[in-house]
N, C-alpha and C positions, 0 to 999 in steps of 0.2 A: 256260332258267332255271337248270340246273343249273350252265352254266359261269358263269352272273350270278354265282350265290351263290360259286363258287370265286375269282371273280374281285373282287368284296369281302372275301370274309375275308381273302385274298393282300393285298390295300393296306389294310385294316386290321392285320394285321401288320405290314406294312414302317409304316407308320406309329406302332405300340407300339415295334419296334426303333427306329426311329428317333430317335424321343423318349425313350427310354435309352440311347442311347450315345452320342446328344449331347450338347455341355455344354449348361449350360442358363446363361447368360451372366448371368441376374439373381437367380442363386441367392446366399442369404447365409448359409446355415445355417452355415459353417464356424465353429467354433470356435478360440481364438489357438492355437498351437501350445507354449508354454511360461504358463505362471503368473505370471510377471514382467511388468512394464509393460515395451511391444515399443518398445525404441531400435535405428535402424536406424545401421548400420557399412556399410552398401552397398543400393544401391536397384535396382529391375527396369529391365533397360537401361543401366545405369550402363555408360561406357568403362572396359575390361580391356583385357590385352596379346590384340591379337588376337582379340577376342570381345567383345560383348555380354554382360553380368552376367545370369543366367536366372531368377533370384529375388532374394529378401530378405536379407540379411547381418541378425541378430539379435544385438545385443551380449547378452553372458551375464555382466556386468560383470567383465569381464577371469579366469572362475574355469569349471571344469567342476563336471559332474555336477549341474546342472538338468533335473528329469524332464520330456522332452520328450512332449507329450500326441496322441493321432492326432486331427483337426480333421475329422473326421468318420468315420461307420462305414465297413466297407468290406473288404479285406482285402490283405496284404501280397504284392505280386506279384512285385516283383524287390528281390532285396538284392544286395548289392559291398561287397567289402573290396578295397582295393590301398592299394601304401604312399602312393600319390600322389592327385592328383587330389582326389574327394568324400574319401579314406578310408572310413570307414564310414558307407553311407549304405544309405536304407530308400525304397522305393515303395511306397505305398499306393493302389489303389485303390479308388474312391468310385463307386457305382448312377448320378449325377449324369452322369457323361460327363467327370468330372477327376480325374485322378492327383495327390497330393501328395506330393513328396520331401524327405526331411529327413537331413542330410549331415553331413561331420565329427565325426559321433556319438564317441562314447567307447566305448560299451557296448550291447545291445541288451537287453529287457525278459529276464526269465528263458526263456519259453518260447521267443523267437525266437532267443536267446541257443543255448538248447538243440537247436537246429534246424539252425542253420547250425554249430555245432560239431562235431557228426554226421556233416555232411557235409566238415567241413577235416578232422575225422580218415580220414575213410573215403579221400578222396584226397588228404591228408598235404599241404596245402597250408595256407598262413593267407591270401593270396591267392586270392579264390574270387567267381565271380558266380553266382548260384541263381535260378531261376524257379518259387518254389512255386505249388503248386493252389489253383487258387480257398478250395478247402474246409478245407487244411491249415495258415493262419495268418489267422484270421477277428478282426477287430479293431472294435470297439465307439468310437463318438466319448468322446473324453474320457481313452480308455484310455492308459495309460503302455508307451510302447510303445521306451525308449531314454533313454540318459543326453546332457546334451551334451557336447560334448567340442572337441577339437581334434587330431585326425586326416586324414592324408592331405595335402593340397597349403595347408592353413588356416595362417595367420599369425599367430593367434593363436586363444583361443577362443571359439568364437559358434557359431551354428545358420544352417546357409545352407538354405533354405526356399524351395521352389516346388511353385508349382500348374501344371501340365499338360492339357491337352486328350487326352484318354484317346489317341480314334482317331490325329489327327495327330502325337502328341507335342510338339505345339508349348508351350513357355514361356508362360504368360498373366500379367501383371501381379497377383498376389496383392490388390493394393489396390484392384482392380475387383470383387473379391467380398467385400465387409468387415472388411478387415484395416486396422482403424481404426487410424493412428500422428497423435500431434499435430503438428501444424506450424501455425507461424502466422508463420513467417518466409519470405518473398521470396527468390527466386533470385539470385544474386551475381553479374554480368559482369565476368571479370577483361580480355579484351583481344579487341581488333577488327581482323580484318585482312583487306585488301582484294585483288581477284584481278582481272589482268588477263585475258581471259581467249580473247587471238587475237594474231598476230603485232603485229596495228594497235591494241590497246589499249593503253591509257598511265593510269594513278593517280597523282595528282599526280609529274608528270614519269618513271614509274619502268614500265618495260614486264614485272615480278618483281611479288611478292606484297610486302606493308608493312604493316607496323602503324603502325593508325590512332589517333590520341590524342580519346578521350572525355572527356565526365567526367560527375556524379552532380549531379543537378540537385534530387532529392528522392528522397523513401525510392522511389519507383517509376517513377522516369524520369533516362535516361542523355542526355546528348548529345553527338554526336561534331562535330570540328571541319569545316565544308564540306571536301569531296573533291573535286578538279577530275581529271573523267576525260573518257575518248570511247572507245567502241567499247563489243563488250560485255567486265561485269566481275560480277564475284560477292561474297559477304563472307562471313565464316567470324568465330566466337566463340568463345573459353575464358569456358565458365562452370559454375558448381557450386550445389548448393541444402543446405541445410540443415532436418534437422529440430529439434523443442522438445527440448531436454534433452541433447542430443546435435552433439558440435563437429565429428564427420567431414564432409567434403566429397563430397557425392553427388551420382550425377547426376541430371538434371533429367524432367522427365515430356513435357513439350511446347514447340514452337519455332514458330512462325509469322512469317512474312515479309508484308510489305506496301508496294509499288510505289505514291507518290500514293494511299495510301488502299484501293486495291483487294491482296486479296489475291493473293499471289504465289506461297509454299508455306510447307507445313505436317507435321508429322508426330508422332505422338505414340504413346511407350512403353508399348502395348499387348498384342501381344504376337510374336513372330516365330518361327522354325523358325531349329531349329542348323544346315541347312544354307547359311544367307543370314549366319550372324553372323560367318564371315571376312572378307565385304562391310566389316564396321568398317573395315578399312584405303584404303577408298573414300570412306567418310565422314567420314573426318578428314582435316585436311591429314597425310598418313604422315610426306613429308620433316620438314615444322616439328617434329615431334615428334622426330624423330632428331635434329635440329641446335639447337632452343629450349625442347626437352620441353615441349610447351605441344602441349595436344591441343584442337587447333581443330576444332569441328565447321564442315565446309563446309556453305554454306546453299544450298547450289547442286549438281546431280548432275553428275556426270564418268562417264567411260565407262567400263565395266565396274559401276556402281552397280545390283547388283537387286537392292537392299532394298524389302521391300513394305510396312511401314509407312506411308509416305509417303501423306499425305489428299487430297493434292494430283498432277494430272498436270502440272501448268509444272514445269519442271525449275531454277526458284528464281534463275535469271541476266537480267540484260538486259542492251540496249544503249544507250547512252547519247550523245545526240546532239548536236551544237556546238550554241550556244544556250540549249539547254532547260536548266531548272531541274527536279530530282526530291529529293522525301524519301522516301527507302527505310529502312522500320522493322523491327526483332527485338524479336518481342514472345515473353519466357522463362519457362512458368507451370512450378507442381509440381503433383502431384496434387489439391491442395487450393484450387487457382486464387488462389493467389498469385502474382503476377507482377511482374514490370520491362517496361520497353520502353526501346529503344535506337535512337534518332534519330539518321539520318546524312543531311544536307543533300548533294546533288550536282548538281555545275554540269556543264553539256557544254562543255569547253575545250579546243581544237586543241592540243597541246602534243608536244616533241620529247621521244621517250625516250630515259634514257640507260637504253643495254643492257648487260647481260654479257658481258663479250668469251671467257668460260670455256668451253670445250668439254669436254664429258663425252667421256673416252677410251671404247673399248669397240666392241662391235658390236651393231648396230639389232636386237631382238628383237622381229616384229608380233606380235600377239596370234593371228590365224589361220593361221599356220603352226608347220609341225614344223621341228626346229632339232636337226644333231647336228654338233658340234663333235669328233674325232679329233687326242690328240696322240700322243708315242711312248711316254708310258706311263700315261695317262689318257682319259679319253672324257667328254663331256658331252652329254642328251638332255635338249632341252628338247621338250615335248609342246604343242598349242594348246592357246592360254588359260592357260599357266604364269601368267603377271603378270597384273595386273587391266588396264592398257592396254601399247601399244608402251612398250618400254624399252630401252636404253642399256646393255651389262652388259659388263663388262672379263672376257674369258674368254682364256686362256693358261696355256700352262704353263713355268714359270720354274725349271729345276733338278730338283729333286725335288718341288716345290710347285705344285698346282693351283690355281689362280686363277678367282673366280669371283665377281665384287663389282659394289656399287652398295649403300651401307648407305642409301640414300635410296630405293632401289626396294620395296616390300612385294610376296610368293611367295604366290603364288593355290593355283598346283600343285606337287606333288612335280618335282624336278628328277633325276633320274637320273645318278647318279657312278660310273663304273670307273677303279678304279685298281691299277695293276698293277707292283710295284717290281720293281726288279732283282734284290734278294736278299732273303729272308724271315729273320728269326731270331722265338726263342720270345718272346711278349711285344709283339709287334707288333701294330699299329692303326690304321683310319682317324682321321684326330683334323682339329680343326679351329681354328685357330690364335687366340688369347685374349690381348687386350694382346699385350707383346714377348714375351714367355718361354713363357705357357701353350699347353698345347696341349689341348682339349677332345676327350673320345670320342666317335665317332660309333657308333652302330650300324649295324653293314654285316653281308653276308653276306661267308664268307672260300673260296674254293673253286679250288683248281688255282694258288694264287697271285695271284687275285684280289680285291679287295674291292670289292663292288658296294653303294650305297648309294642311299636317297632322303630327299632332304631338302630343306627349307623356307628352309636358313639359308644365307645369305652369306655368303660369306671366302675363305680361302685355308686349302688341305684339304692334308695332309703327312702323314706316318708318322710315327706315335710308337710309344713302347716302354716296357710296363711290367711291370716283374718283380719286383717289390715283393708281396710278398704281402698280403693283410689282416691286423688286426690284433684278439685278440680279450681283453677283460681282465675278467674280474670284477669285478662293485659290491659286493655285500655278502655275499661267503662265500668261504673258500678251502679248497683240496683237504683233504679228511679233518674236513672242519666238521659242528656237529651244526646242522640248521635243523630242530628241532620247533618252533619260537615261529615262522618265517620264512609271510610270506601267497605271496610269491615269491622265482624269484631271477632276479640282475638283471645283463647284462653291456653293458658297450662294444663296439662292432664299428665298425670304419674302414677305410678305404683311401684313400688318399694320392692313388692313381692314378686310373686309370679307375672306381673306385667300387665297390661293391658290387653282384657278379650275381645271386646265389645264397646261401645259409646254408640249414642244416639242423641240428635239434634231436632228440636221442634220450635217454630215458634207459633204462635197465638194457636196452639195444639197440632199443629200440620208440619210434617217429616220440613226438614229442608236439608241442604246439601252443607256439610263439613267437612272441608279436608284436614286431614290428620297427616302429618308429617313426625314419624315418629323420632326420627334424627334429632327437633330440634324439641320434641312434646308439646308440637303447636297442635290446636282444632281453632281452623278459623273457617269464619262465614262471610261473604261475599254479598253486597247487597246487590249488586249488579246480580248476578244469578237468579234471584230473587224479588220482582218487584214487591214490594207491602201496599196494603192499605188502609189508611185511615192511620192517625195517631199513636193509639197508646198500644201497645206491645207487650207480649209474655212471652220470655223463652223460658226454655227448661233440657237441660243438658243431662243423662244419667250415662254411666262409666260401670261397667264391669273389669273385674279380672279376673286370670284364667279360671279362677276358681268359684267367682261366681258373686262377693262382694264388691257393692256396690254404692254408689255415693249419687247426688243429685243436685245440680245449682238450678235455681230457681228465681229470677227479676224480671224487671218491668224494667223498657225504656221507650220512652218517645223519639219520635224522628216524624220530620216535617213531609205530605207529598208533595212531590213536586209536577207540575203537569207543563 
């Protein structure tokens, strides 16, 4: 009896944990995140370079500093400041089982403001990620918890917004837990394009991919002109949705395929894990994108595709037989099941293609092997599973130039680079070659003569050289100035070359806080952050770049206490 009782109250526990740290998938309690009526500038799942969109894009009508509110109680678990990326963004989490993120911030509320400042001074960084204690930043629903802004990798200003699944960290569509936005507009198909999809397939005469000519039959139905193929073949669509009030192009919520009526596949912007959203470059045609910028979703899986969305296990292709007649349909909803559908009649027709006579130069790279290339003064390591399938890749080395191409292949894995020149001078760098003239920096390790790197990107990789140092000017005060009236002060910082690595801020010799905002090339100091004492004042500013030149401003100014 005894171990009975131990052994219910143990699965009544696991069953209280349980049911708390799960989401709870039909919860609505959230409240909006901003005060304004929510216009979306980007949707959950929308096509990015190389990713899946992980939340909501919130327009803030083109301005900062709207008080961003927390959408439930809970408490702030991880914060980040970096120049790039979110910027300044905030975690929240919520008892429910989901985390809420709210990114590009401007500012944080005072207390949290005051929390993370604490800790940039204490290790002299503005660059910092923080994991406070449950107990230490406790936030109430409703609470103003940040300004918005536009920081870090933002385009402009807006609130980029997601809800999270506590345990997994998975991204979950915002709009499945009532984050009401209007829409009462239909999804938009701009273009149809058809995939043969084995040596013996043909679409009308053509053994290559083709766009198909449709057209708009009514506000909710497309049709496309019959398609004479045989073997199997696939389709692939450029399309975008629209919300009320709002002209951005966003993308769509759900896709369904339908073979004669039955369904074929399906998948819908639910929610996925960061480690499947490089998978994007599976799911779109990659090449059409490189040579038509036109980001066709394939309605059909190819190898290397684990994305798990998908509602469907048919992998979205047929084949198509002499004879027979099929209507293969794309049916395009948004959230709010508005939809199109997009009819394409297809006939089965014996027909001769005409092929490509083009050979891709290069050397065969299968996906389940290792691959090391050796020349006489570079190396190249490719690892399994580099690319998402077998690929074609021009690998050589020409002069002093490493060669490494195929702009129509998409990098699954890091690809390993050694490169080793003959003579080193100061200022020297892996770079990798941009249009005719430029040469972009890589970040590499530099050791014995070495420079060993990993990278994602294709080209031709060379040495460059840059001895330029940065550049650093004052905005609004010059040496020997009085700033009592001044809230900050404000400089320019550039470099021509390889960029900005490094800067650091002191004044009367003691670190202080700069934010760097690389967007506009500002470093500005806050005197609020910063009480001073006493009258006269020494700053002094020094600027690296990547490569290790540097520059140094150096004044005085006074400014009044005030008590």
């Amino acid at each position: 009896m005894k171990y009975l009782g131990f052994l219910i109250f143990y699965l009544l526990f696991f069953v209280v944990l349980r049911s708390y740290s799960q989401p709870n998938e039909t919860h609505k309690d959230f409240q909006a995140p901003l005060d304004i009526p929510l216009l979306l500038a980007g949707t959950f799942g929308e096509l990015r370079s190389n990713h899946f969109h992980s939340g909501l894009d919130i327009k803030t009508q083109k301005k900062e500093n709207f008080e961003v509110k927390a959408i439930g109680s809970g408490f702030v678990k991880r914060i980040k400041i970096s120049h790039g990326g979110f910027g300044k963004v905030l975690y929240i989490e919520h008892p429910n089982g989901y985390t809420s993120v709210y990114a590009h911030l401007k500012k944080f509320a005072p207390s949290i403001e005051a929390y993370v400042q604490k800790q940039q001074y204490s290790q002299e960084t503005y660059e910092i990620e923080l994991f406070p204690k449950p107990n230490a930043l406790k936030i109430n629903k409703g609470e103003f918890i940040a300004l918005s802004g536009n920081t870090g990798s933002s385009s402009g200003p807006h609130l980029h917004f997601e809800i999270r699944e506590t345990l997994s960290q998975k991204p979950v569509n915002p709009l499945l837990l009532g984050f009401d936005i209007a829409d009462h507009q239909r999804p938009i198909i701009r273009n149809l394009v058809g995939y043969p999809l084995s040596e013996s397939s043909v679409i009308n005469s053509l053994n290559t991919p083709i766009q198909l000519i449709f057209k708009k039959v009514n506000d909710s139905l497309y049709s496309a002109d019959p398609v004479h193929a045989i073997g199997p073949i696939g389709f692939g669509i450029n399309t975008i949705d629209r919300q009320d009030l709002a002209y951005n192009q966003n993308g769509i919520f759900k896709i369904s395929t339908h073979l004669n009526g039955s369904l074929l596949q399906s998948f819908e912007m639910n929610k996925f894990s960061f480690k499947e959203s490089s998978f994007i470059n599976t799911f779109i045609d990659y090449p059409r994108m490189k040579t038509h910028r036109q980001k066709i979703i394939k309605l059909f899986k190819t190898k290397g595709n684990k994305l798990e969305f998908y509602t469907t296990s048919n992998k979205g292709s047929f084949s198509v037989k002499e004879g027979l007649n099929y209507i293969y349909s794309i049916k395009v909803s948004d959230f709010e099941n508005n939809s199109v559908t997009l009819q394409v009649p297809v006939k089965g027709v014996e027909q001769i293609a005409v092929r490509s006579k083009e050979k891709k130069p290069g050397k065969i790279i299968l996906t389940d092997r290792d691959y090391l290339y050796t020349f006489e003064k570079s190396s190249v390591y490719f690892a399994k599973n580099t690319f998402f399938e077998d690929a074609t890749i021009d690998i050589k080395e020409s002069g002093d130039t490493l060669v490494i191409e195929n702009p129509l292949v998409p990098v699954y894995k890091n690809i390993k680079i050694s490169y080793q020149p003959d003579t080193i001078q100061k200022g020297n760098y892996l770079g990798i070659v941009s249009g005719k003239k430029s040469i972009h920096f890589v970040s590499s390790d530099h050791k014995n003569g070495v420079f060993k790197a990993r990278t994602k990107t294709l080209g031709k990789y060379i040495l460059g050289r840059d001895t330029i140092p940065p550049t650093i000017e004052p905005v609004n005060f010059e040496d020997g100035k009085w700033v009592s009236n001044y809230r900050k002060l404000s400089f320019i910082i550039d470099d021509e070359g390889t960029g900005i690595g490094h800067y650091r801020g002191t004044i009367d010799g003691k670190w202080v806080l700069f934010e760097y905002e690389y967007k506009k090339k500002s470093l500005t100091f806050t005197f609020d952050d910063y009480p001073l004492e006493g009258t006269k004042h020494f700053i002094e500013i020094s600027v690296k770049d990547m490569v290790g030149n540097s520059s140094q401003y150096n004044a005085v100014f006074y400014r009044k206490t005030y008590e």
